[in-house]
N, C-alpha and C positions, 0 to 999 in steps of 0.2 A: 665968408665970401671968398672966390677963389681969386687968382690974380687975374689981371686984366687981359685977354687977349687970346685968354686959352680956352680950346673948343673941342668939339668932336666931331669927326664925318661920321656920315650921314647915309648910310646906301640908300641906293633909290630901288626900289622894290618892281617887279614886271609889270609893264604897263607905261611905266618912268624911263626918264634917261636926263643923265646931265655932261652936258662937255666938259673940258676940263675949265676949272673955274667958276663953275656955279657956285653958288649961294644957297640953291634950290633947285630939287626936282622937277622935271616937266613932263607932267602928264602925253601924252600922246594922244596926236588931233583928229578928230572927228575922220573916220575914213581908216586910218590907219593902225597898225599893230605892232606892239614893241612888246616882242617876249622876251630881250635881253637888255636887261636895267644896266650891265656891266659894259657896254660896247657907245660909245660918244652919242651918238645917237638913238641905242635903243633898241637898234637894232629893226629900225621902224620900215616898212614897208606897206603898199597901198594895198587894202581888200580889191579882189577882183569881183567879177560881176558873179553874182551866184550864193557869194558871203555875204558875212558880215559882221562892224568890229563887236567884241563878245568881253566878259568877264565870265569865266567859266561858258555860259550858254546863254547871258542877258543881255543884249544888245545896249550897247554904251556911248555916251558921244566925245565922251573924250577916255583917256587912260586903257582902253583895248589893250588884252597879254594875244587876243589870236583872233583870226579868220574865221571865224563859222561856218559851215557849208547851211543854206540856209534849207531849212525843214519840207519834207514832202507836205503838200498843201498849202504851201506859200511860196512867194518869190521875192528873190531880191535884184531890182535891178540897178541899183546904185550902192554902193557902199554908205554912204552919205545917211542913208536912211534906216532903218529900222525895218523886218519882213514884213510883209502886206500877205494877208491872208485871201488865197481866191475869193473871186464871188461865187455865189450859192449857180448849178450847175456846170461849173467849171474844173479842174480839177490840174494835180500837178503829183505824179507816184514814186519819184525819186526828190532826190536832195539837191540841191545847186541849181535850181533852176533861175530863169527870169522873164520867165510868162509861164501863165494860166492856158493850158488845151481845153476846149470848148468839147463838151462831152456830144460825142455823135449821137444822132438818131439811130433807133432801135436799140441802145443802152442807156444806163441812168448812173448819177454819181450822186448818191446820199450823201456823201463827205467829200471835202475836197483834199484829202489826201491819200487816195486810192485811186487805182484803173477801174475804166469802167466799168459795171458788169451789164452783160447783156439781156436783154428783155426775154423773160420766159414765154415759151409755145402758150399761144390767149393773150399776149400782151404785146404793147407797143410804146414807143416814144419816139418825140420830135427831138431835135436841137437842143441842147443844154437842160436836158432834162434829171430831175432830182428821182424821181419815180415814175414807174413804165404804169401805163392807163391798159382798163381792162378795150380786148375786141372789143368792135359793137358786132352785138348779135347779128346772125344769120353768117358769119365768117367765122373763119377758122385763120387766125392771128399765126405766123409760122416763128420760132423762137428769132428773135432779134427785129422784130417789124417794127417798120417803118410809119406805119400806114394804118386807124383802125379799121380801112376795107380793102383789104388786098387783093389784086386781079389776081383769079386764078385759084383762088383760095374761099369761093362762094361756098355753103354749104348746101349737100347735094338733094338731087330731088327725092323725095323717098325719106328725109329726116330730117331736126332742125337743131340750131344750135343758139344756144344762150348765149349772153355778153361772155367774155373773157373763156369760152370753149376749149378745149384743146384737140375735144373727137366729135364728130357731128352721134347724135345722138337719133337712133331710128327709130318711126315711125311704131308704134306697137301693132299691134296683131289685130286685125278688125277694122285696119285704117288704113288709106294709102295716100301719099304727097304727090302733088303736081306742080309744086314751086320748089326753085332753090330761091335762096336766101333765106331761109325760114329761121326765125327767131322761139318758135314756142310751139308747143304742141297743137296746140289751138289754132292756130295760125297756121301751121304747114300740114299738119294732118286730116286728112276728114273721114267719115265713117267710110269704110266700103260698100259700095251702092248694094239691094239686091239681085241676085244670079249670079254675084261674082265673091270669090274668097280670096281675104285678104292677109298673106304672111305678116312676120314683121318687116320691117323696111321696104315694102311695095312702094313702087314707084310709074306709079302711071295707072289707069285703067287699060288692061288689051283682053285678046282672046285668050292668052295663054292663063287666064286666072278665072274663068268660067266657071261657073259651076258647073262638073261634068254629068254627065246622063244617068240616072238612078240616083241623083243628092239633088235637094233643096237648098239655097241658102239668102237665108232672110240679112237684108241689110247689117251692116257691121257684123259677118260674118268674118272668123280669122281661116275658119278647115271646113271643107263639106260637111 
């Protein structure tokens, strides 16, 4: 047994600090960071908004050596707490933040820790959107839309277009369109009457697709 009275110090390790006359280490408080165990205090200062206290990268509530900058797709807005992971169409593409940007229409944010990406030509999205939704048919969707029917963007007479389009598709040979908005063959196409021959993507009945003098041409004709 050794004699009475005799001891050893004790370093306190990062994270720690002791004044002079402790007995004992003291861990460092919720909020704060002490990367120098050797300094009375610790060396302890407060996370800002953006961090948060860490042991290497796990957020800790007492004993923090640092600051964290808190991870793209999360936010910290108190030191106090632990990072909060956005909600699902939200998103946050640097580090330190403390809020969530609400992903705009006409892009989508799969993950929340990316920028958005934009809605491909045939596609569209609202507000906080995860994934961009196909056109609806008879439109031609312009890359980053807004809207699955956009003014100005009808598809045209003489051809139709499927949901999620990107080029209006004509009319074939034998047939002529007298609608826009056409979603389907069937739909926007119809036989060429006879007298008259019909190219591809005819648009309209006139005189200029006649049958001319010396030709015959029987119903769903495409050439004299």
């Amino acid at each position: 047994i050794g004699p009475v009275g005799v001891g050893r110090q004790v370093a306190c390790v990062a994270g720690e600090y002791a004044p002079a006359g402790s007995i004992a280490c003291t861990k460092c408080l919720l909020g704060y960071q002490c990367p120098t165990p050797t300094l009375p205090d610790g060396g302890k200062t407060l996370c800002t908004s953006g961090t948060y206290p860490a042991v290497g990268t796990t957020f800790v509530v007492s004993g923090a050596v640092s600051c964290v900058p808190c991870p793209a797709g999360q936010v910290c807005t108190t030191p106090y707490e632990s990072p909060k992971t956005c909600d699902s169409g939200t998103y946050t593409s640097a580090q330190s933040q403390t809020s969530c940007t609400l992903c705009p229409a006409g892009s989508m944010c799969p993950t929340t820790n990316a920028a958005p990406t934009p809605c491909s030509a045939g596609y569209w999205s609202y507000v906080g959107s995860v994934a961009c939704q196909p056109c609806n048919g008879g439109y031609l969707c312009p890359a980053g839309g807004t809207t699955p029917t956009p003014e100005g963007h009808e598809c045209p007479v003489g051809s139709y277009c499927p949901s999620a389009a990107v080029v209006a598709t004509l009319c074939p040979a034998g047939t002529y369109g007298n609608m826009t908005h056409g979603e389907s063959v069937n739909q926007a196409c119809y036989d060429c009457p006879a007298s008259y021959s019909c190219a591809e993507g005819t648009a309209g009945i006139s005189d200029s697709i006649k049958c001319p003098e010396g030709f015959y041409c029987p119903e769903g004709s495409a050439q004299p």
